[in-house]
C-alpha positions as CSV (number, residue, x, y, z in Angstrom):
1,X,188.7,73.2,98.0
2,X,186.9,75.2,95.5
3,X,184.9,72.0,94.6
4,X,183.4,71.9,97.7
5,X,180.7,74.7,96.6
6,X,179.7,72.9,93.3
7,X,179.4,69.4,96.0
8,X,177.1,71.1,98.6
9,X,174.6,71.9,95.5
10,X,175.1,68.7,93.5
11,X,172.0,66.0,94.1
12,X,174.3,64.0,92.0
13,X,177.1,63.8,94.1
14,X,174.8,64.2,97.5
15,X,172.7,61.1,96.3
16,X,175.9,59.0,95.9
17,X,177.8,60.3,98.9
18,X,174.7,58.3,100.7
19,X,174.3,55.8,99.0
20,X,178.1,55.0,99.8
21,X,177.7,55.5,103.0
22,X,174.3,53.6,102.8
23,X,176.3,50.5,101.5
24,X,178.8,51.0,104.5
25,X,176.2,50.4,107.2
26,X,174.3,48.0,105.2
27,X,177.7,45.9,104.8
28,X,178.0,46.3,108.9
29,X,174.4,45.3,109.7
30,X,174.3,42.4,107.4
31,X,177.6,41.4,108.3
32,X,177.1,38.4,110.5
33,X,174.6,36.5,108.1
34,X,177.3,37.2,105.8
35,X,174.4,39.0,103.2
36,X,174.5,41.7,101.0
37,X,171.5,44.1,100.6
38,X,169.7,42.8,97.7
39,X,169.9,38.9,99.2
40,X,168.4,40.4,102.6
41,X,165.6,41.8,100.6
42,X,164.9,38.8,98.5
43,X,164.6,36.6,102.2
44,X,162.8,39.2,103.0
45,X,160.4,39.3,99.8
46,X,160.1,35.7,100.7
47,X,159.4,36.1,104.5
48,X,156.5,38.4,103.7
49,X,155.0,37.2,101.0
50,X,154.5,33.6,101.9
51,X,152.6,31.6,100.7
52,X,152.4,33.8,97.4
53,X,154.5,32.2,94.8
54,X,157.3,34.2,94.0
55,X,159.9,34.2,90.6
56,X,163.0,35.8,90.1
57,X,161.6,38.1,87.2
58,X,159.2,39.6,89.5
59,X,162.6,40.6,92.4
60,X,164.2,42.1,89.5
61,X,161.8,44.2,88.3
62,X,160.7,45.2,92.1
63,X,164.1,45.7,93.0
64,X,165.0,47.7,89.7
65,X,167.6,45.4,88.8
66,X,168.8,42.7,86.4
67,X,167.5,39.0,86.5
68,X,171.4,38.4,86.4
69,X,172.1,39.7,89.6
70,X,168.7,38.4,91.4
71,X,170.1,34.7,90.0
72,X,173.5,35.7,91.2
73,X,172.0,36.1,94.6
74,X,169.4,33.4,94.4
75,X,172.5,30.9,93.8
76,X,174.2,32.1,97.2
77,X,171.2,32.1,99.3
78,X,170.9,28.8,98.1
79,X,174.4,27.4,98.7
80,X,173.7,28.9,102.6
81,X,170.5,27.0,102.9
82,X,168.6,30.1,103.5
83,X,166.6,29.1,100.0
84,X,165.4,26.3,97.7
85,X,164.3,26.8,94.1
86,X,161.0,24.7,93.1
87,X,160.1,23.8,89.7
88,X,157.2,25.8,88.4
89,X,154.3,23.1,87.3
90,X,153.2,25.1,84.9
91,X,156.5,26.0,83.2
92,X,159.5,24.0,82.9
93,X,161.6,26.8,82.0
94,X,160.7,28.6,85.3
95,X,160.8,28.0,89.6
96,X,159.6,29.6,92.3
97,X,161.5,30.4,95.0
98,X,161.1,29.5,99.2
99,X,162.8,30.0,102.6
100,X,164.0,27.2,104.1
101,X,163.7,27.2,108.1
102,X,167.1,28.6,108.3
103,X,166.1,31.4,105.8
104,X,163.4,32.1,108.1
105,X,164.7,32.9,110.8
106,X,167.8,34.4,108.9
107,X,164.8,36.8,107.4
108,X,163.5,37.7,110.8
109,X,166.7,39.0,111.9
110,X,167.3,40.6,108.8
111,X,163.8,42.4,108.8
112,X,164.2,43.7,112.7
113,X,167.5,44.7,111.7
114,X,166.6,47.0,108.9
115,X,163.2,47.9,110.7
116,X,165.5,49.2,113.5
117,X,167.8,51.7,111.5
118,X,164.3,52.7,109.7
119,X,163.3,53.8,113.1
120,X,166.9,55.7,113.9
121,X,166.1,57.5,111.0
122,X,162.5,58.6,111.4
123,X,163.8,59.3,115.1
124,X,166.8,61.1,113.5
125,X,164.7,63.6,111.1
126,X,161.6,62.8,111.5
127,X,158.8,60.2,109.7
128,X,157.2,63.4,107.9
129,X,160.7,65.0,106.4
130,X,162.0,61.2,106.1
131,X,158.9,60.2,103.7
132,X,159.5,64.1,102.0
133,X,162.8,63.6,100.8
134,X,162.1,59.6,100.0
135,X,160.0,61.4,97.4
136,X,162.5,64.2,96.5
137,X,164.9,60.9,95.9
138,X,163.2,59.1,93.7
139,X,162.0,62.3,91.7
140,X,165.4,63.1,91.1
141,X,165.9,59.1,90.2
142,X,163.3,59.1,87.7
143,X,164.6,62.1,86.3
144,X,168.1,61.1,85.7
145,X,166.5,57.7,84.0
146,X,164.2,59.5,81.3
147,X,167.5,61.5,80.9
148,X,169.5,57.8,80.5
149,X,165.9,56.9,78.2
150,X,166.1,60.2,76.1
151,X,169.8,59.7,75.3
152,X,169.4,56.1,73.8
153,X,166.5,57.1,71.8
């Protein structure tokens, strides 16, 4: 198809041609502890960040995304056991989050598991090009945001 030109020099559609693909293997990896991405990094958040206090505020803006969806996946790690929410004694309003055993060793698995396909990947291309076009990425990602921050202004 004539297309095919304008697709090979696109970073738009290259960057969400992976990331599709990116959301395939997660979905396969994450699979059998029946997780999506963003509840495999929040164990994981919690894994490595014990005994640090952590809130739900502070995944959404590490993760770059809502506090909706960080609650959304709070309340299903939760309803798998994997979590518990505690009560902040300082603020009513606001809780801290913590693995249960289960979530630990949930989080362990999870961790090796990603740790693993990072390796593939450095193996695949190379830690030095790998951490080059991680950069190249999230150029291109802040550029398309002050583009999405210029528009609304």
């Amino acid at each position: 198809m004539r297309i095919e030109t304008f697709l090979k020099q696109s970073p738009m559609f290259c960057v969400g041609l992976a990331a599709r693909r990116f959301d395939a293997l997660t979905a396969r990896i994450l699979d059998a502890d029946g997780l999506n991405f963003l509840e495999a990094l929040i164990l994981a958040t919690l894994f490595f960040e014990s005994p640090a206090v952590v809130k739900p505020s502070q995944l959404a803006e590490t993760f770059g995304t809502t506090r909706g969806n960080v609650s959304h996946c709070i309340s299903s790690l939760e309803a798998k056991g994997l979590v518990q929410r505690k009560i902040d004694p300082e603020d009513a309003r606001a809780y801290h989050l913590a693995l249960r055993p289960p979530g630990r060793k949930t989080a362990i698995r999870v961790i090796g598991a990603l740790d693993k396909v990072q390796r593939e990947f450095e193996n695949e291309v190379g830690r030095d090009t790998l951490q080059s076009a991680l950069l190249v990425i999230r150029s291109l990602g802040d550029a398309a945001l002050n583009r999405v921050i210029g528009e609304e202004n």
